[in-house]
LUMROFI-897433 format. One record per residue: residue number from 1; residue in one letter; x, y, z of N, C-alpha, C in turn. Coordinates in Angstrom, 1 decimal. Example, Ala and Ser with C-alpha at 12.3 -4.5 7.8 and 13.67 -1.06 7.14 Angstrom:
REM LUMROFI-897433
<1,'a',<13.2,-5.7,7.8>,<12.3,-4.5,7.8>,<13.2,-3.3,7.8>>
<2,'s',<12.8,-2.2,7.1>,<13.7,-1.1,7.1>,<12.9,0.0,7.9>>
REM end
This chain:
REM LUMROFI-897433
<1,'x',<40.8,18.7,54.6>,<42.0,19.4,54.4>,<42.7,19.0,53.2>>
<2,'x',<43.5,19.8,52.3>,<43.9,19.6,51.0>,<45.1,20.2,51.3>>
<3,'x',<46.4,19.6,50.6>,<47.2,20.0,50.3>,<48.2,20.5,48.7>>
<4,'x',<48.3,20.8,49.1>,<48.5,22.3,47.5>,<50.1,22.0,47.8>>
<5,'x',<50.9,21.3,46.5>,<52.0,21.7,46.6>,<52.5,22.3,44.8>>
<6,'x',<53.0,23.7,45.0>,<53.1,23.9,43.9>,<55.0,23.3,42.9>>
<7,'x',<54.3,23.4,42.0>,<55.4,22.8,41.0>,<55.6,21.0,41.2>>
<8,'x',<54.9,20.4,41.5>,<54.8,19.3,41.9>,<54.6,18.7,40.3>>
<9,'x',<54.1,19.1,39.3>,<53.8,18.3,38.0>,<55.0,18.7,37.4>>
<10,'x',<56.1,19.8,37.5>,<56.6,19.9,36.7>,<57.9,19.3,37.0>>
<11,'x',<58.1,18.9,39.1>,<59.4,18.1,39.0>,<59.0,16.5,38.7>>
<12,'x',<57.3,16.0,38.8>,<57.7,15.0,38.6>,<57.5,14.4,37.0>>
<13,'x',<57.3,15.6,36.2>,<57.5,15.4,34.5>,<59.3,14.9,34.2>>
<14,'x',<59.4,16.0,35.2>,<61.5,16.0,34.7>,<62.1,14.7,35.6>>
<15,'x',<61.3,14.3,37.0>,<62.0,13.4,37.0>,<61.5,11.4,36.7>>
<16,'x',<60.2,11.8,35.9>,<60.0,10.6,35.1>,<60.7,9.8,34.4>>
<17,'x',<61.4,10.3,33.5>,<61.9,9.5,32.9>,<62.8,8.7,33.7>>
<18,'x',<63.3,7.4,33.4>,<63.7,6.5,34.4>,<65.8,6.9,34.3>>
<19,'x',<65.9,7.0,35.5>,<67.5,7.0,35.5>,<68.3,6.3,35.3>>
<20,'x',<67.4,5.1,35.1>,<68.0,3.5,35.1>,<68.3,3.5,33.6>>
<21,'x',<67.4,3.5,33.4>,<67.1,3.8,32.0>,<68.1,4.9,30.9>>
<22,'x',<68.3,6.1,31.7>,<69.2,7.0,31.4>,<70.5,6.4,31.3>>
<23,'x',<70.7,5.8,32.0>,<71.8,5.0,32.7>,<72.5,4.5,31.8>>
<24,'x',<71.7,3.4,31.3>,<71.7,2.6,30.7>,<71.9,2.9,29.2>>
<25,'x',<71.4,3.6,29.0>,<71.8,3.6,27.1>,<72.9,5.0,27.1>>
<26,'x',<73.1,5.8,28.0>,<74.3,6.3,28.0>,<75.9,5.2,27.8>>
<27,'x',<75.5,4.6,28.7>,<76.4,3.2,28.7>,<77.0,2.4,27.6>>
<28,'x',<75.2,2.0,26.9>,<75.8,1.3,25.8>,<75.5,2.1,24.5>>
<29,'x',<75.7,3.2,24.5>,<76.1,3.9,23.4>,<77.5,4.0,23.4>>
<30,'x',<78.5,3.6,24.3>,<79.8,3.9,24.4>,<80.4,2.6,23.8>>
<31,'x',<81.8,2.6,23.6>,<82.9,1.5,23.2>,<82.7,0.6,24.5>>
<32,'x',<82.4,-0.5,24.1>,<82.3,-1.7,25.6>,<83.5,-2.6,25.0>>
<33,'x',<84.2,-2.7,23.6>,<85.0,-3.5,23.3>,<86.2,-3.2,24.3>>
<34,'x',<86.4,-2.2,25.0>,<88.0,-2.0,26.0>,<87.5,-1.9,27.2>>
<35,'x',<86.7,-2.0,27.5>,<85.8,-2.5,28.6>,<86.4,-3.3,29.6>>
<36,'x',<86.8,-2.8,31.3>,<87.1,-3.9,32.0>,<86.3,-4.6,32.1>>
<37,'x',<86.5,-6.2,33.2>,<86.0,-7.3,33.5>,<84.5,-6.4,34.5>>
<38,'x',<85.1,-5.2,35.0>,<84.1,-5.3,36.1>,<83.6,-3.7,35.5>>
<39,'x',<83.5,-3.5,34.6>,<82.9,-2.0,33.9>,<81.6,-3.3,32.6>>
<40,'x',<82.3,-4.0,32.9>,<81.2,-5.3,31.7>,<80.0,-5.5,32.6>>
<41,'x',<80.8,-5.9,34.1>,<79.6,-6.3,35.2>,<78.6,-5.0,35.6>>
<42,'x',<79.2,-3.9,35.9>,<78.1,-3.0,36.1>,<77.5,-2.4,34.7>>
<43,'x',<77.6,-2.7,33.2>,<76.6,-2.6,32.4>,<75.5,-3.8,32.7>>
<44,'x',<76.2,-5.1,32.4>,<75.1,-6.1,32.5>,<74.0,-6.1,34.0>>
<45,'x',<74.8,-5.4,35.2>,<73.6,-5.0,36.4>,<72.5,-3.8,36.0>>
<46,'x',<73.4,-2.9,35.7>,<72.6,-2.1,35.0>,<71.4,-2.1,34.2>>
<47,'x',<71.2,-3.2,33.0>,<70.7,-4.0,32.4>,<69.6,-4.7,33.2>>
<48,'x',<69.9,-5.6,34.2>,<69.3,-6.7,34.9>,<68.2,-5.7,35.9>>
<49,'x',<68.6,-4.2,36.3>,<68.0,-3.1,37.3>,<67.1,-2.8,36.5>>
<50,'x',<67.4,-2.4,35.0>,<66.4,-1.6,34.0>,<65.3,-2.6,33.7>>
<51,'x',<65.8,-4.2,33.4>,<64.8,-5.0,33.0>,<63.4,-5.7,34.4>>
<52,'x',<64.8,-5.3,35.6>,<63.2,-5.8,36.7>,<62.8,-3.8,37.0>>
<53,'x',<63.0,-3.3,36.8>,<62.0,-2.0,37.0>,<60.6,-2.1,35.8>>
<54,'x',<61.2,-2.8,35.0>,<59.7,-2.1,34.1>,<59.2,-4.1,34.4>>
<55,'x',<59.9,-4.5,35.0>,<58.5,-6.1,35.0>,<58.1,-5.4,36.3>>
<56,'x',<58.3,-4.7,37.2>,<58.1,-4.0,38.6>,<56.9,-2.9,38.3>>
<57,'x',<56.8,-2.1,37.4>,<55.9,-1.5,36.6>,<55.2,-2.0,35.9>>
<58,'x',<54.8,-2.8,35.5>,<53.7,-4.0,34.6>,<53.4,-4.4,35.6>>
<59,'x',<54.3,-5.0,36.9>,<52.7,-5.3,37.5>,<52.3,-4.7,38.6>>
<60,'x',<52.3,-3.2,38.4>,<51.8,-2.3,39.2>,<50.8,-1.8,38.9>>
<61,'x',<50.8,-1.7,36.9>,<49.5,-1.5,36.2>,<48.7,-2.7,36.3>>
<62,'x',<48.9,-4.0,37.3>,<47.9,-4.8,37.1>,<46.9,-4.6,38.5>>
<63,'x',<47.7,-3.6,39.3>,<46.6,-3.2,40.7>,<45.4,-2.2,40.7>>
<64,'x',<44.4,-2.6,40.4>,<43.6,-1.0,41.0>,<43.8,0.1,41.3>>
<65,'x',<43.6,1.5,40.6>,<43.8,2.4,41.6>,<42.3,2.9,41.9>>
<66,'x',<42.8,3.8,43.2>,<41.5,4.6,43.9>,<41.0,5.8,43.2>>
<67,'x',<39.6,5.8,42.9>,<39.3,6.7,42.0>,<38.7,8.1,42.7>>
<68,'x',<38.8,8.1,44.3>,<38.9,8.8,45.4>,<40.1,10.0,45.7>>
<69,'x',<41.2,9.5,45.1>,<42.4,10.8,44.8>,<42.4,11.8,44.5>>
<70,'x',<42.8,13.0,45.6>,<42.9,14.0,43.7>,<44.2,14.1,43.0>>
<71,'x',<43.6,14.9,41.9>,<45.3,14.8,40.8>,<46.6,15.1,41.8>>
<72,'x',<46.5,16.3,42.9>,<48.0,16.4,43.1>,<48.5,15.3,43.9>>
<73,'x',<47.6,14.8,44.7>,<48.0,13.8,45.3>,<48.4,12.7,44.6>>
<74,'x',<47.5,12.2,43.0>,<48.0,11.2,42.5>,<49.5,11.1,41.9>>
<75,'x',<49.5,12.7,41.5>,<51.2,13.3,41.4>,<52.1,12.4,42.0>>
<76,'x',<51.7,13.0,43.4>,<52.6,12.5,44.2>,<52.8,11.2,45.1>>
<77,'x',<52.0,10.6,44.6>,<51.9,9.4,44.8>,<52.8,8.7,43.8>>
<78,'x',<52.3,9.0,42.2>,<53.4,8.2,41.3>,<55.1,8.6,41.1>>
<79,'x',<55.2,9.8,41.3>,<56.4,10.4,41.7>,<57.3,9.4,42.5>>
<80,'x',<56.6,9.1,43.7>,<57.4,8.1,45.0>,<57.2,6.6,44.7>>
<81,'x',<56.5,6.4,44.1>,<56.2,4.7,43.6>,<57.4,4.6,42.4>>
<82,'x',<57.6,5.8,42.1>,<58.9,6.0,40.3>,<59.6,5.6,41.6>>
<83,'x',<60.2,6.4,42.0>,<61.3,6.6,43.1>,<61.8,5.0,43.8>>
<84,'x',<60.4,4.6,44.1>,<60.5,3.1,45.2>,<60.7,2.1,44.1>>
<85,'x',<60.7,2.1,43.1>,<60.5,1.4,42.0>,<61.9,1.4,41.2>>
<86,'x',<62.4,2.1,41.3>,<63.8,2.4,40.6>,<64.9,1.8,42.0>>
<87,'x',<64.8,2.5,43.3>,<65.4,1.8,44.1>,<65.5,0.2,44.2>>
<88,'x',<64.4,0.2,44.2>,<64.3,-1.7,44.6>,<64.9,-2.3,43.2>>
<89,'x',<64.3,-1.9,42.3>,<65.2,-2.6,41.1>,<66.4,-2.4,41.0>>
<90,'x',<67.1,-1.4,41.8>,<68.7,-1.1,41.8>,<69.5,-2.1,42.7>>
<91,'x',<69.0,-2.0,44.0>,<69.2,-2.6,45.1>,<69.1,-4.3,44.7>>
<92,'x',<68.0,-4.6,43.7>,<67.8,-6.0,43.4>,<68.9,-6.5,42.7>>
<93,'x',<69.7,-5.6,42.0>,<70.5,-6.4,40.7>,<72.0,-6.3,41.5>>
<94,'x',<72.0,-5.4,42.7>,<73.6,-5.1,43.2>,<73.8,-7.0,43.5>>
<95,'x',<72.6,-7.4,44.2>,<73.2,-8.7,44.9>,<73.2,-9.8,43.8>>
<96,'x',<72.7,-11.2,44.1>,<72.7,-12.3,43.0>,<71.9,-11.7,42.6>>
<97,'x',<70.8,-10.9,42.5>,<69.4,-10.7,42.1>,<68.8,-11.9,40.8>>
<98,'x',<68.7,-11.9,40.0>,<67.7,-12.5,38.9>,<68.7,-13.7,38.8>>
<99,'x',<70.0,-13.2,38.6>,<71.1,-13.8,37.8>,<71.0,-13.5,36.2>>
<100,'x',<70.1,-13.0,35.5>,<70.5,-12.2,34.2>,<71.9,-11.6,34.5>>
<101,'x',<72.1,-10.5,35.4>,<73.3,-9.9,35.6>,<74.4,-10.7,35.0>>
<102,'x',<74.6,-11.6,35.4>,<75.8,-13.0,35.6>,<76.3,-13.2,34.3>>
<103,'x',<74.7,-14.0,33.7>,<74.5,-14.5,32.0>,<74.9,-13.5,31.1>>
<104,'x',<74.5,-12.4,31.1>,<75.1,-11.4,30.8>,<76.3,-11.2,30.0>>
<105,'x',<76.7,-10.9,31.7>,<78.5,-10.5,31.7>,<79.2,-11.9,30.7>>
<106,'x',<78.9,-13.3,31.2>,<79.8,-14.2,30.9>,<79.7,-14.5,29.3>>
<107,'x',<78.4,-14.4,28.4>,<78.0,-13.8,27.5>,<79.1,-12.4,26.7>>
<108,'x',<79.0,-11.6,27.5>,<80.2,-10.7,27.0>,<81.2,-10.9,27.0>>
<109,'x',<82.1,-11.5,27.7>,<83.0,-11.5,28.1>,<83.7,-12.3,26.9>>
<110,'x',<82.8,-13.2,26.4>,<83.3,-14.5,25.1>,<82.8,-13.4,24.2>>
<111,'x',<82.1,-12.3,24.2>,<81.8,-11.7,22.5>,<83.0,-11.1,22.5>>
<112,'x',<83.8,-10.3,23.5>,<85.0,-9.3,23.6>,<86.1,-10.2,23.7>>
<113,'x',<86.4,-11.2,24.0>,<87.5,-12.2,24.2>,<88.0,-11.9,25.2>>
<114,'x',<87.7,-11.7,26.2>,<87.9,-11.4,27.6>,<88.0,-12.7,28.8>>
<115,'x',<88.0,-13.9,27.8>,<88.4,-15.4,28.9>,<89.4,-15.8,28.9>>
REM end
């Protein structure tokens, strides 16, 4: 049995690129010098999200894949691994996560004069 889902390459071309990612350089293309205390912290999480998604992706390219697949299915397979992959890296940086987040902000905070 096969399943046929159409337009399947073209949403997950548009939703490839990483949001995190998107995110993120929308952000710091902006003025962060007038920057609250806590608009500093959600760049630097932002940051800490974007940097464990792609160490989360390197070592996903270090697993095997099945060469049993077919393309739509591999579609959609990487589609939901983008998806599980951006979540968990989001979810990882809201808490202590790495602590880059932290080093970061407190890092900023002395380049803006914000102590």
């Amino acid at each position: 049995m096969s399943l046929a889902i159409d337009g399947l390459s073209s949403l997950y071309d548009t939703k490839n690129t990483s949001n995190t990612a998107n995110k993120l350089e929308d952000t710091l293309n902006s003025d962060l010098s007038k920057a609250t205390e806590d608009e500093l912290m959600e760049v630097c999480k932002d940051f800490e999200a974007y940097f464990t998604e792609q160490m989360f992706k390197a070592m996903q390219k270090m697993i095997p894949e099945s060469e049993s697949v077919s393309s739509s299915t591999r579609q959609l397979q990487d589609y939901y691994k983008e998806q599980m992959v951006q979540g968990l890296a989001e979810q990882s940086a809201q808490g202590e996560g790495l602590g880059l987040a932290q080093m970061l902000y407190e890092q900023m905070k002395r380049n803006y004069g914000l102590d």
